[in-house]
Backbone and ligand atoms as CSV (ligand in chain L), in Angstrom:
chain,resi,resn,atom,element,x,y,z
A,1,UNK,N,N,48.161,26.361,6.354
A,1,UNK,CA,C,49.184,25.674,5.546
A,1,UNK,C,C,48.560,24.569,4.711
A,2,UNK,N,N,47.663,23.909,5.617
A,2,UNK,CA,C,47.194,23.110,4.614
A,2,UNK,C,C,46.447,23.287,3.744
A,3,UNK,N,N,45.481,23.805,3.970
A,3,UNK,CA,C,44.263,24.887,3.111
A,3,UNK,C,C,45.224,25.364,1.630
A,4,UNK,N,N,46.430,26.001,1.850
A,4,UNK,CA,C,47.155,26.343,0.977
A,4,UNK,C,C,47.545,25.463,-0.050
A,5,UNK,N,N,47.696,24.314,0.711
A,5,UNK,CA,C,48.663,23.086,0.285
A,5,UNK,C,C,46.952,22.696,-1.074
A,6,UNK,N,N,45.782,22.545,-0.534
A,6,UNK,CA,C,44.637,21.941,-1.378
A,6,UNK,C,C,44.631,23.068,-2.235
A,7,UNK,N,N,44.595,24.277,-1.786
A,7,UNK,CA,C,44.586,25.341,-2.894
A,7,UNK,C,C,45.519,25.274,-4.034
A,8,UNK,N,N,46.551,24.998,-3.931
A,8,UNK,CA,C,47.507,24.882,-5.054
A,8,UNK,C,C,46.998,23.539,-5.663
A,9,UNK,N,N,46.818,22.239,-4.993
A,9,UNK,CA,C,46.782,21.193,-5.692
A,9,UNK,C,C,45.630,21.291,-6.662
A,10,UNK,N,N,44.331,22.070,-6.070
A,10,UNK,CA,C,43.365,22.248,-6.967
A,10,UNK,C,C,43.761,23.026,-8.561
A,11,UNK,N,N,44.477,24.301,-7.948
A,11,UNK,CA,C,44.543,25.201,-9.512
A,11,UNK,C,C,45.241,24.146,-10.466
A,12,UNK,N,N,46.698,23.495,-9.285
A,12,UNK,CA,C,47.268,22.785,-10.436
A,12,UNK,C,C,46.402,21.961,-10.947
A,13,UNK,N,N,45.566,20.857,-10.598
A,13,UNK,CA,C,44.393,20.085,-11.494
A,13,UNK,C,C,44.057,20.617,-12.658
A,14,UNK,N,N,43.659,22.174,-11.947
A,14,UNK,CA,C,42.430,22.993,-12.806
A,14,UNK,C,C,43.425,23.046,-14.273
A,15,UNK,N,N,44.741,23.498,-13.848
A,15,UNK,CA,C,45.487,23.931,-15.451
A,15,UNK,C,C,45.871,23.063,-16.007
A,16,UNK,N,N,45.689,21.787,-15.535
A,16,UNK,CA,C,46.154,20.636,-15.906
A,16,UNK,C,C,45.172,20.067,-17.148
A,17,UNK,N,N,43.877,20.593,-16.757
A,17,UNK,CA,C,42.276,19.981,-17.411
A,17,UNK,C,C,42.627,21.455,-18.465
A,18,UNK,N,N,42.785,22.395,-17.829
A,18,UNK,CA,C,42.445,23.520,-18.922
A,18,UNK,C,C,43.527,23.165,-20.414
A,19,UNK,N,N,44.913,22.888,-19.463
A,19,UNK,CA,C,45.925,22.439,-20.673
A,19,UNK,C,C,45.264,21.495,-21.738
A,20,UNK,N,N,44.503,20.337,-21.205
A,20,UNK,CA,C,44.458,19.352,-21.782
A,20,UNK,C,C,43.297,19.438,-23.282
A,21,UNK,N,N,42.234,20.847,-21.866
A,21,UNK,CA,C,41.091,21.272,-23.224
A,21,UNK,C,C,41.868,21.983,-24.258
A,22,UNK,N,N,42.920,23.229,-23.796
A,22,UNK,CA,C,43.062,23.424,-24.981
A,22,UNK,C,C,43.927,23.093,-25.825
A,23,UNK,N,N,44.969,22.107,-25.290
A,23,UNK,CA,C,45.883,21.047,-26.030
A,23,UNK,C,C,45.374,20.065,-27.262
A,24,UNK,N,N,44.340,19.043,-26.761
A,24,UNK,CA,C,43.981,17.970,-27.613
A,24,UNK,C,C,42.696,18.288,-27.638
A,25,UNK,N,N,41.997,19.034,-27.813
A,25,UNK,CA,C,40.535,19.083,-28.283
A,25,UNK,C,C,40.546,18.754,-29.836
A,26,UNK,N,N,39.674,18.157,-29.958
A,26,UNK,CA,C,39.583,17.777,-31.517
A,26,UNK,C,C,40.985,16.965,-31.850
A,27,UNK,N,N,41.978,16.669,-31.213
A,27,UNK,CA,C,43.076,15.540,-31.421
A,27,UNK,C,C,42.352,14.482,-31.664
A,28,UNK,N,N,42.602,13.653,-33.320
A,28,UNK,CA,C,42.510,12.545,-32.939
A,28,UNK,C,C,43.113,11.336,-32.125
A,29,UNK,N,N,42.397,9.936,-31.917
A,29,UNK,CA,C,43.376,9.498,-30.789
A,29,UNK,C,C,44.518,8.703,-31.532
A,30,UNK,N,N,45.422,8.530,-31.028
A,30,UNK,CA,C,46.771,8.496,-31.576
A,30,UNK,C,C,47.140,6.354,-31.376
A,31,UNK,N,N,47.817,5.600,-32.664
A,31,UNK,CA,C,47.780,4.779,-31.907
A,31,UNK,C,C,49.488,4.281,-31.984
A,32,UNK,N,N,50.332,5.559,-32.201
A,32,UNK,CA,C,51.448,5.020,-32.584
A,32,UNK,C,C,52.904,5.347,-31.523
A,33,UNK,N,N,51.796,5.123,-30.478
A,33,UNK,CA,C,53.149,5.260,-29.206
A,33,UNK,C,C,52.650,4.307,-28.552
A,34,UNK,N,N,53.148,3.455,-27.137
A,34,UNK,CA,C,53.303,2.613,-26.381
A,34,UNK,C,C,51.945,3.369,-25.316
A,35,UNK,N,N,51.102,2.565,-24.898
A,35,UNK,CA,C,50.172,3.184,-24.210
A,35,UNK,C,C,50.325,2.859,-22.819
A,36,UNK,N,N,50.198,3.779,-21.543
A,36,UNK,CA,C,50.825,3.871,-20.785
A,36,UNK,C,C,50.822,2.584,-19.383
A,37,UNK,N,N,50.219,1.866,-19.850
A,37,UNK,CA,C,49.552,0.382,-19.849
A,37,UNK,C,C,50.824,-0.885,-19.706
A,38,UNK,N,N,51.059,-1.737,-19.406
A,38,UNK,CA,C,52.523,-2.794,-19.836
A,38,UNK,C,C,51.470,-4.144,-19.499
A,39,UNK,N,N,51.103,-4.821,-20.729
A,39,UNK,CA,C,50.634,-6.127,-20.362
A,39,UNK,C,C,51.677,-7.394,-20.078
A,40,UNK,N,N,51.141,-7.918,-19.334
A,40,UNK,CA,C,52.243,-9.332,-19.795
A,40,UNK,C,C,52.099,-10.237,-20.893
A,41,UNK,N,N,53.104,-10.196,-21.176
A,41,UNK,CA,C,53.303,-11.015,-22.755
A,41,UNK,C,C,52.433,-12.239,-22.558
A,42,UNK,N,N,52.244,-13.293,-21.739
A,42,UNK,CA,C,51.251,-14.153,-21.976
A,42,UNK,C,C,49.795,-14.022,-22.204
A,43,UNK,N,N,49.477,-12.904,-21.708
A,43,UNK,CA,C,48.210,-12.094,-21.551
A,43,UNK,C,C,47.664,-11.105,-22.833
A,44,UNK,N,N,49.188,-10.757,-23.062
A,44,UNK,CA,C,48.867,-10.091,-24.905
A,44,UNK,C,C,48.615,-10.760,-25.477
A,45,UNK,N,N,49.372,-11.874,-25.712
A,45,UNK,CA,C,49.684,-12.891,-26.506
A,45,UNK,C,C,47.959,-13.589,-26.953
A,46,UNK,N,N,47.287,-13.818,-25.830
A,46,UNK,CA,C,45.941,-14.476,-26.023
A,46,UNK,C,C,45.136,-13.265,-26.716
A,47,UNK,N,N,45.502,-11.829,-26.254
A,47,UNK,CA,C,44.149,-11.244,-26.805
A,47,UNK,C,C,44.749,-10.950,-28.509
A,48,UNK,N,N,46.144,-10.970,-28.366
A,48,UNK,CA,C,46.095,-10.992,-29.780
A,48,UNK,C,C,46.257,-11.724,-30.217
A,49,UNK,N,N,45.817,-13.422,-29.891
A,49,UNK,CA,C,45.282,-14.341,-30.680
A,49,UNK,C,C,44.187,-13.946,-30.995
A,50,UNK,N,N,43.441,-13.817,-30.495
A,50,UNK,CA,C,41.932,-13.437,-30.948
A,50,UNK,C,C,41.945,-12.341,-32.143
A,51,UNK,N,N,42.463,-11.067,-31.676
A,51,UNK,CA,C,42.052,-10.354,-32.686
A,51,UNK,C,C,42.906,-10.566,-33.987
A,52,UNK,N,N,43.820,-11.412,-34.111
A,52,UNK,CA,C,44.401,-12.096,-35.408
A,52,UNK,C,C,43.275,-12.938,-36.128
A,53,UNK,N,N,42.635,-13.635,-34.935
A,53,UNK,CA,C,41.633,-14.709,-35.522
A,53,UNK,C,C,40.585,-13.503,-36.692
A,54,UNK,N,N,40.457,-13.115,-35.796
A,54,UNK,CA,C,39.324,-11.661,-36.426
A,54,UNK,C,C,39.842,-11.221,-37.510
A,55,UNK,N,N,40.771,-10.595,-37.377
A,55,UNK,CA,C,41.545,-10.508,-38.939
A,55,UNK,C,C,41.437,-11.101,-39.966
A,56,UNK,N,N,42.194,-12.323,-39.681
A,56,UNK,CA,C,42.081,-13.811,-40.580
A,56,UNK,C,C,40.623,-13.983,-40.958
A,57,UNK,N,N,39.710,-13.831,-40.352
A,57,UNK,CA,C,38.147,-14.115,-40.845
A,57,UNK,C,C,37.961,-12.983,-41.727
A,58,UNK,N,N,37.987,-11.918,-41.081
A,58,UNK,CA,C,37.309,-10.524,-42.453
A,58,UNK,C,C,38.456,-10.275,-43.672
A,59,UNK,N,N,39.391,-10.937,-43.846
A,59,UNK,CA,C,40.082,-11.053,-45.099
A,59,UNK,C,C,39.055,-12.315,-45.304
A,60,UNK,N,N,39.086,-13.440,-45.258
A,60,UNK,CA,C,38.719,-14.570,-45.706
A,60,UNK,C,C,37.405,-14.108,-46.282
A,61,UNK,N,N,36.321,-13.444,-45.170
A,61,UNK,CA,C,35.202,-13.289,-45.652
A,61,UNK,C,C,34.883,-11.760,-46.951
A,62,UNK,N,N,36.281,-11.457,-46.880
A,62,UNK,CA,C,35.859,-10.344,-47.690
A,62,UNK,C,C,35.410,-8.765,-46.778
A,63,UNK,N,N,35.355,-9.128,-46.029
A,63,UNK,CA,C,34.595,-7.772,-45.147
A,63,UNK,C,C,36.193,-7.209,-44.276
A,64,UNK,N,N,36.798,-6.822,-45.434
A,64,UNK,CA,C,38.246,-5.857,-44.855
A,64,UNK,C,C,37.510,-4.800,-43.636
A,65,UNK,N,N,36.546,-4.337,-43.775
A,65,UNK,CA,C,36.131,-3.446,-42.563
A,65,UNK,C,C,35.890,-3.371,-41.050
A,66,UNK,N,N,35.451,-5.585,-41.109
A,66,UNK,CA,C,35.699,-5.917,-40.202
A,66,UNK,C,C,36.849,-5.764,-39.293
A,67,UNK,N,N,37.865,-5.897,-40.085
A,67,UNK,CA,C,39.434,-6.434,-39.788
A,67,UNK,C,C,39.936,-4.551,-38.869
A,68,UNK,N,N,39.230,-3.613,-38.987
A,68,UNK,CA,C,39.901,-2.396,-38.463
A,68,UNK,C,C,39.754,-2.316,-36.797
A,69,UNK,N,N,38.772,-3.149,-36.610
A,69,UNK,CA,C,39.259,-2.605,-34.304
A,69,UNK,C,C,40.147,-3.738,-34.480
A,70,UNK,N,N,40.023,-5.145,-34.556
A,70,UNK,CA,C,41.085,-5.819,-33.828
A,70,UNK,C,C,42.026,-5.417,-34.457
A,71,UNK,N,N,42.633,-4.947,-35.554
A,71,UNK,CA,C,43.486,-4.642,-36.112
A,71,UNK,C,C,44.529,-3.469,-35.268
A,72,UNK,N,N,43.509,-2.455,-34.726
A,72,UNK,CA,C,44.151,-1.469,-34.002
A,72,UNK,C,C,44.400,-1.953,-32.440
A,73,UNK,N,N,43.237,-2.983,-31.801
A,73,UNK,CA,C,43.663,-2.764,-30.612
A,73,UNK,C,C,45.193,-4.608,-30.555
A,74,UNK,N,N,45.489,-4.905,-31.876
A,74,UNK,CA,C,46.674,-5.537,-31.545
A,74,UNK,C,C,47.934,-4.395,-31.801
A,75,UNK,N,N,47.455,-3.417,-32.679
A,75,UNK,CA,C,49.173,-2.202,-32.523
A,75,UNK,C,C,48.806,-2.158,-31.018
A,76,UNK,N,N,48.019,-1.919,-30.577
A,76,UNK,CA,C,48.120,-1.227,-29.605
A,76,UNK,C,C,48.872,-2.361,-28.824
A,77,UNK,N,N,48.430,-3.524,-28.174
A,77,UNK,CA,C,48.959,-4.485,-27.987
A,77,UNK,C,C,50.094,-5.182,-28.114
A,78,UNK,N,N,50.663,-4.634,-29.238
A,78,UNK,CA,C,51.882,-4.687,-29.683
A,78,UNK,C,C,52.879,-4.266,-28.633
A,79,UNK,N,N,51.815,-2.694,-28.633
A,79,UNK,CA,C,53.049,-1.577,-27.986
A,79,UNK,C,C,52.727,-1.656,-26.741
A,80,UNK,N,N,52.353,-2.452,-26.187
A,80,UNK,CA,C,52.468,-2.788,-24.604
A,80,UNK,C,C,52.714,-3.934,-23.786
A,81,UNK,N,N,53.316,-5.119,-24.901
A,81,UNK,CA,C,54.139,-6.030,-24.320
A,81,UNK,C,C,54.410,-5.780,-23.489
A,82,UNK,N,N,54.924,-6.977,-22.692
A,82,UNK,CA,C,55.760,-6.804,-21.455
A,82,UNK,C,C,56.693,-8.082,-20.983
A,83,UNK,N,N,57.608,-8.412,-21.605
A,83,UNK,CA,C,58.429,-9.711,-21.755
A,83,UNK,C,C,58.278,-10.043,-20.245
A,84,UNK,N,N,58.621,-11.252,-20.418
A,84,UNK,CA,C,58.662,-11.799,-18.820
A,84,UNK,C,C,59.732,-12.390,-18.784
A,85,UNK,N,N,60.913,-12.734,-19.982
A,85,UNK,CA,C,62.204,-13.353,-19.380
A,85,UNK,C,C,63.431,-12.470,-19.575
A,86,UNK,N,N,63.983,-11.957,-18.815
A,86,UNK,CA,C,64.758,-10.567,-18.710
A,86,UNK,C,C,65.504,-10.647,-20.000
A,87,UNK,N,N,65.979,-12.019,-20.899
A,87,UNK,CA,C,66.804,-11.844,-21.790
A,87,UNK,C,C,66.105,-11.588,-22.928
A,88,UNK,N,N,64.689,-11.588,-22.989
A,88,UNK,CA,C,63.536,-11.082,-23.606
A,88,UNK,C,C,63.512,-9.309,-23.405
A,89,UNK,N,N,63.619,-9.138,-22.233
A,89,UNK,CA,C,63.714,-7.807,-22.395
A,89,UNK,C,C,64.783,-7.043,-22.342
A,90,UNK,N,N,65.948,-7.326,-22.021
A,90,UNK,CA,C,67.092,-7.251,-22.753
A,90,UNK,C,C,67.409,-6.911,-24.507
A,91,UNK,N,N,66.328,-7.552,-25.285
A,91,UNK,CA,C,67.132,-7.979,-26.306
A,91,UNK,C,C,66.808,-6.931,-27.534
A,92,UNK,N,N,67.485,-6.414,-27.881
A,92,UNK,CA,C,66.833,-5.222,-29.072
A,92,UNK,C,C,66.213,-6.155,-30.533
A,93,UNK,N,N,66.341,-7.451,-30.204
A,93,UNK,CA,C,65.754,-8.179,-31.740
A,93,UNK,C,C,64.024,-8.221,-31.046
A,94,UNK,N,N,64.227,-8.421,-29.751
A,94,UNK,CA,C,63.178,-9.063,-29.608
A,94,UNK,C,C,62.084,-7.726,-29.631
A,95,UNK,N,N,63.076,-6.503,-29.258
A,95,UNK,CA,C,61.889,-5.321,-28.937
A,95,UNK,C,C,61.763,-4.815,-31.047
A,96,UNK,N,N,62.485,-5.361,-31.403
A,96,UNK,CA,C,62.229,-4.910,-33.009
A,96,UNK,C,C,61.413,-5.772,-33.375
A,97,UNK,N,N,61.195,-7.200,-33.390
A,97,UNK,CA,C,59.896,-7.631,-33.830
A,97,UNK,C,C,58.729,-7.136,-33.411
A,98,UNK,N,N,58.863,-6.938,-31.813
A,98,UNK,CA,C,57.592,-6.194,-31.423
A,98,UNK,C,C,56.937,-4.927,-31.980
A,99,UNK,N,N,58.154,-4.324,-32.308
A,99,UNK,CA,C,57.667,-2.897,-33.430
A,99,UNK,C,C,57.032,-3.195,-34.848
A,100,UNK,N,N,57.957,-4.513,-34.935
A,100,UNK,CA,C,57.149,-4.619,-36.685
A,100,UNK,C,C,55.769,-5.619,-36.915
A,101,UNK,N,N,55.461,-6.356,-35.801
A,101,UNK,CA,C,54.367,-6.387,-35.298
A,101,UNK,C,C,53.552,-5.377,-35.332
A,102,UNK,N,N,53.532,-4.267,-34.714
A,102,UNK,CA,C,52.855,-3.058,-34.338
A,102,UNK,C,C,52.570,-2.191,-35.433
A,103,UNK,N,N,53.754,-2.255,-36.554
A,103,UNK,CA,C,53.781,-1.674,-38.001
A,103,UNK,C,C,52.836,-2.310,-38.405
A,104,UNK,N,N,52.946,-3.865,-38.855
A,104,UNK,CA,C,52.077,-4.563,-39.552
A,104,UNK,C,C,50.626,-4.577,-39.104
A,105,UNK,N,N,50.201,-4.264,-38.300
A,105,UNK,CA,C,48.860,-4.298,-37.221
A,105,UNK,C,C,48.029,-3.450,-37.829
A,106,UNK,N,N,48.830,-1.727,-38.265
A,106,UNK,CA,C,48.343,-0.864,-38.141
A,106,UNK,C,C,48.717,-0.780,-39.918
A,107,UNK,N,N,48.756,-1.314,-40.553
A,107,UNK,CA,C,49.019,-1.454,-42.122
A,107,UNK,C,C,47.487,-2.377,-41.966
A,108,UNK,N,N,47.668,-3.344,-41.377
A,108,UNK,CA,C,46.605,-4.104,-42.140
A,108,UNK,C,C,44.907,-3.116,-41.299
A,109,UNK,N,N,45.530,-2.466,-40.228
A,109,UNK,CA,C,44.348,-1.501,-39.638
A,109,UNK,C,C,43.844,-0.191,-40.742
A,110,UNK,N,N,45.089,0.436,-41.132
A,110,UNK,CA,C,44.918,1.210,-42.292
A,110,UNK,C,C,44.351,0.553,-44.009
A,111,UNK,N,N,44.724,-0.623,-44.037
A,111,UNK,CA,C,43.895,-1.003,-44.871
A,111,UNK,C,C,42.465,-1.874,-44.773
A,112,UNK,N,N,42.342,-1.876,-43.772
A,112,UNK,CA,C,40.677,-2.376,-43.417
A,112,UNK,C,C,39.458,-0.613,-43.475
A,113,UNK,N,N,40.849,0.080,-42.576
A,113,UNK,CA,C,39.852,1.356,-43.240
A,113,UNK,C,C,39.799,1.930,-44.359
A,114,UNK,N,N,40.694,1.274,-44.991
A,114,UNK,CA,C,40.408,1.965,-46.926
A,114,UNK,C,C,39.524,0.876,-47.659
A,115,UNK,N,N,39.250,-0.080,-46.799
A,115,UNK,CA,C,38.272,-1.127,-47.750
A,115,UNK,C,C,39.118,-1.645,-48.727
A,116,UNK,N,N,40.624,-1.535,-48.567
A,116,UNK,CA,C,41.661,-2.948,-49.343
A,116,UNK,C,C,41.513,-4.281,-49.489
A,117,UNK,N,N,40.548,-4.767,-49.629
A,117,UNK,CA,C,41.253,-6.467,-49.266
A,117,UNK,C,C,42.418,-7.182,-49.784
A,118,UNK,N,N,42.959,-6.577,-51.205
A,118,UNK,CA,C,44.638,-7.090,-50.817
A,118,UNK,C,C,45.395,-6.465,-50.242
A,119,UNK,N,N,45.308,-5.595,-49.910
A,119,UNK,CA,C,46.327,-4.665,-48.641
A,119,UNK,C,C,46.251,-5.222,-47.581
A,120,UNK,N,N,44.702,-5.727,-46.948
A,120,UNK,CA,C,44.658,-6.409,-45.959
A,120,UNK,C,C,45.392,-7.715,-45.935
A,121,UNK,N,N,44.782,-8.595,-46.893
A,121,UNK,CA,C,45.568,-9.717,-46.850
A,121,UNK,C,C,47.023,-9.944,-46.968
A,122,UNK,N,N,47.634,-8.922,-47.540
A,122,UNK,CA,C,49.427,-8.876,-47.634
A,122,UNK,C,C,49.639,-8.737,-46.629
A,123,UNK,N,N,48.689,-7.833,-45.770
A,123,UNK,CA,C,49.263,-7.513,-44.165
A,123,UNK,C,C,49.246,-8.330,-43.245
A,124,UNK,N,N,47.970,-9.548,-42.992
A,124,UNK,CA,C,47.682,-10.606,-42.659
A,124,UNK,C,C,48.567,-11.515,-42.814
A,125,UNK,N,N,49.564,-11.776,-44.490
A,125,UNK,CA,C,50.165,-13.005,-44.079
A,125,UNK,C,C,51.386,-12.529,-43.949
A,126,UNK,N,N,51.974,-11.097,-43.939
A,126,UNK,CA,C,53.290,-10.803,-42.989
A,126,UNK,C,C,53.094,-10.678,-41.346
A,127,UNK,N,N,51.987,-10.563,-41.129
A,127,UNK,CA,C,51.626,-10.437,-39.558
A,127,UNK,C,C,51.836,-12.125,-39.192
A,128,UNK,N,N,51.316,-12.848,-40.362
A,128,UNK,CA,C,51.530,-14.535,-39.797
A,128,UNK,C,C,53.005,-14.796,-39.893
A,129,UNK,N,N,53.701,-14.665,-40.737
A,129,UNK,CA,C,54.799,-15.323,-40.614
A,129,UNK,C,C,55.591,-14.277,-39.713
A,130,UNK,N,N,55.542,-13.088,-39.194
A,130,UNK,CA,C,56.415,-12.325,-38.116
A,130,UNK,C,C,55.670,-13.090,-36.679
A,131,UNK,N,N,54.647,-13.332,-36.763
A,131,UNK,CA,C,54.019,-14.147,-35.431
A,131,UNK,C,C,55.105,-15.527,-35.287
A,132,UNK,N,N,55.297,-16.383,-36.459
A,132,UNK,CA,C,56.167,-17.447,-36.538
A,132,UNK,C,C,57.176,-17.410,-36.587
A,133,UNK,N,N,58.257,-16.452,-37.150
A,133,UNK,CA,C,59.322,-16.405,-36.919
A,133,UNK,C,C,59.713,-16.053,-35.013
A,134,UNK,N,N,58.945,-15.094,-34.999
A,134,UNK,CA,C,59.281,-14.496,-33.351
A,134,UNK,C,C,59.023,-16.063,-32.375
A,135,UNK,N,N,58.045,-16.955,-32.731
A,135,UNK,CA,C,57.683,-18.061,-32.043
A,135,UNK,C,C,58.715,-18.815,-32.585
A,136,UNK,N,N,59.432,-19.074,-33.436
A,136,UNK,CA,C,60.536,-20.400,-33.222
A,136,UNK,C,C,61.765,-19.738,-32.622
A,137,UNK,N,N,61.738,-18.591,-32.843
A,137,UNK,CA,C,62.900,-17.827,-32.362
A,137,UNK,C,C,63.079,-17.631,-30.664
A,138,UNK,N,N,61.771,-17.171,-30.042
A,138,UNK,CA,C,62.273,-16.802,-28.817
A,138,UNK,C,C,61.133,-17.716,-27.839
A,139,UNK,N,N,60.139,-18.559,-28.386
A,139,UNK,CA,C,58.893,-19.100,-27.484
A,139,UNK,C,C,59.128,-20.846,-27.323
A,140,UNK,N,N,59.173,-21.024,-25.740
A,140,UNK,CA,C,59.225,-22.815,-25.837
A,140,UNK,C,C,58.626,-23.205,-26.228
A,141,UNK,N,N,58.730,-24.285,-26.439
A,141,UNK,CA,C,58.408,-25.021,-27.425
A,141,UNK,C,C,56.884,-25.867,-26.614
A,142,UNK,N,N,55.951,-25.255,-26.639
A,142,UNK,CA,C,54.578,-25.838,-26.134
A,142,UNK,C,C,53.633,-25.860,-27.068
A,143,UNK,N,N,54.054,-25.832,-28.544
A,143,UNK,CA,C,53.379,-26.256,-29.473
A,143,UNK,C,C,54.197,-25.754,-31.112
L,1,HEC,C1,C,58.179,-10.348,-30.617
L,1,HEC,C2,C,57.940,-11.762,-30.580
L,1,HEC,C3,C,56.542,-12.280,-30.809
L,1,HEC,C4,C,55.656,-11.945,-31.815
L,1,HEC,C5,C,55.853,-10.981,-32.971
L,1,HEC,C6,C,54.485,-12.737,-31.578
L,1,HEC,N1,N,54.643,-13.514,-30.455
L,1,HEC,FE1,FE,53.245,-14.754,-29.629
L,1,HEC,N2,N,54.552,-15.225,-28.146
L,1,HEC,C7,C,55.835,-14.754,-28.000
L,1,HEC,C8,C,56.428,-15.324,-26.817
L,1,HEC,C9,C,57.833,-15.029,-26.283
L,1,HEC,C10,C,55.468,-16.170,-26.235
L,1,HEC,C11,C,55.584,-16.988,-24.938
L,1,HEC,C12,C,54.945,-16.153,-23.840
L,1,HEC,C13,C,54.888,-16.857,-22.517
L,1,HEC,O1,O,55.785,-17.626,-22.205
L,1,HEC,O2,O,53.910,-16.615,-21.785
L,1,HEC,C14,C,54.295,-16.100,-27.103
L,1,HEC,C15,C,53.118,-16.769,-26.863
L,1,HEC,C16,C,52.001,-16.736,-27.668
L,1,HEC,C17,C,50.769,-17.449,-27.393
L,1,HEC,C18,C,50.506,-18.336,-26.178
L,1,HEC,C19,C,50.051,-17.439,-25.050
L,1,HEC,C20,C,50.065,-18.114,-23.718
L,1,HEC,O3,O,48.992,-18.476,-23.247
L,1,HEC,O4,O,51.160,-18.267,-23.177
L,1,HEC,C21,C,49.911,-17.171,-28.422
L,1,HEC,C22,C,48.483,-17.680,-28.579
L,1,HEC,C23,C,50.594,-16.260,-29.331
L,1,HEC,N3,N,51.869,-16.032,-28.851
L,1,HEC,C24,C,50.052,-15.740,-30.498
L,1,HEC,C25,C,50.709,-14.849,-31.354
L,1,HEC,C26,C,50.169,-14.333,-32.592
L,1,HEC,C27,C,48.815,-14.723,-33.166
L,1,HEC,C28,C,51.081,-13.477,-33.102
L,1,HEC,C29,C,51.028,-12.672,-34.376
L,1,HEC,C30,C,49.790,-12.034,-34.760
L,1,HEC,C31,C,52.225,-13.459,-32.192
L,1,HEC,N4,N,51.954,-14.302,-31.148
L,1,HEC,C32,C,53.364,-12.700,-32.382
L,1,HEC,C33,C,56.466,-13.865,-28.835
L,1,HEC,C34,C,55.903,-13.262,-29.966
């Protein structure tokens, strides 16, 4: 019975890997769904300070090319918030900024890979002021 029980769990693995080879082989990787990941919002929040900072520098410096990982891993970041005050996660305004966050991320990510620098920078200063609006709107006031 048990022997049986590993036998099945194995094939299922096996078709599981076979599905997957012949599902997404050659898929590129995708960055426009929620990854299966949930950070906490204070914890996003810092790494996508940083990779904003990064942003903000390769517009400034001209090197839009720079601006394409942090650019992608804040969509990504975006899409894995994880509010910590239930009326935060409750709130469909609050989960819509988070989307247009995630839009704007991957605009200014798509234009770091076309070598835009005003695409980048339009994207940069709607990514700043959606960072500021969402902060007077829903963040205490600790600065
Ligand atoms: C959807 C709303 C929203 C958006 C958009 C948003 N933030 Fe925040 N942010 C918050 C909230 C809420 C907090 C408070 C989190 C907490 O209490 O830990 C916060 C906290 C922070 C903090 C402090 C983190 C800490 O240590 O607690 C930083 C830094 C930060 N945000 C940067 C940014 C930047 C940079 C952007 C834009 C590129 C941005 N945020 C966009 C909602 C948002």
């Amino acid at each position: 019975m048990r022997g049986r029980l590993a036998l099945g769990l194995f094939l299922l693995a096996g078709a599981g890997s076979l599905a997957t080879t012949l599902c997404c082989k050659g898929t590129p990787p995708r960055n426009d769904g929620p990854p299966a990941e949930r950070v906490p919002i204070g914890a996003a929040m810092e790494k996508i300070q940083e990779d904003f900072d990064r942003v903000m520098l390769a517009a400034d410096d001209r090197k839009p090319a720079d601006a394409l990982e942090p650019a992608r891993r804040m969509e990504r970041l975006y899409g894995a918030v994880e509010p910590e005050k239930p009326e935060h996660r409750a709130s469909a305004d609050f989960a819509a900024r988070l989307r247009e966050a995630a839009r704007l991320s991957g605009e200014a990510a798509g234009a770091a890979a076309a070598g835009d620098l005003g695409a980048l920078r339009t994207a940069r200063d709607s990514l700043d002021r959606a960072c500021a609006q969402c902060h007077i709107q829903y963040r205490e006031e600790k600065k």
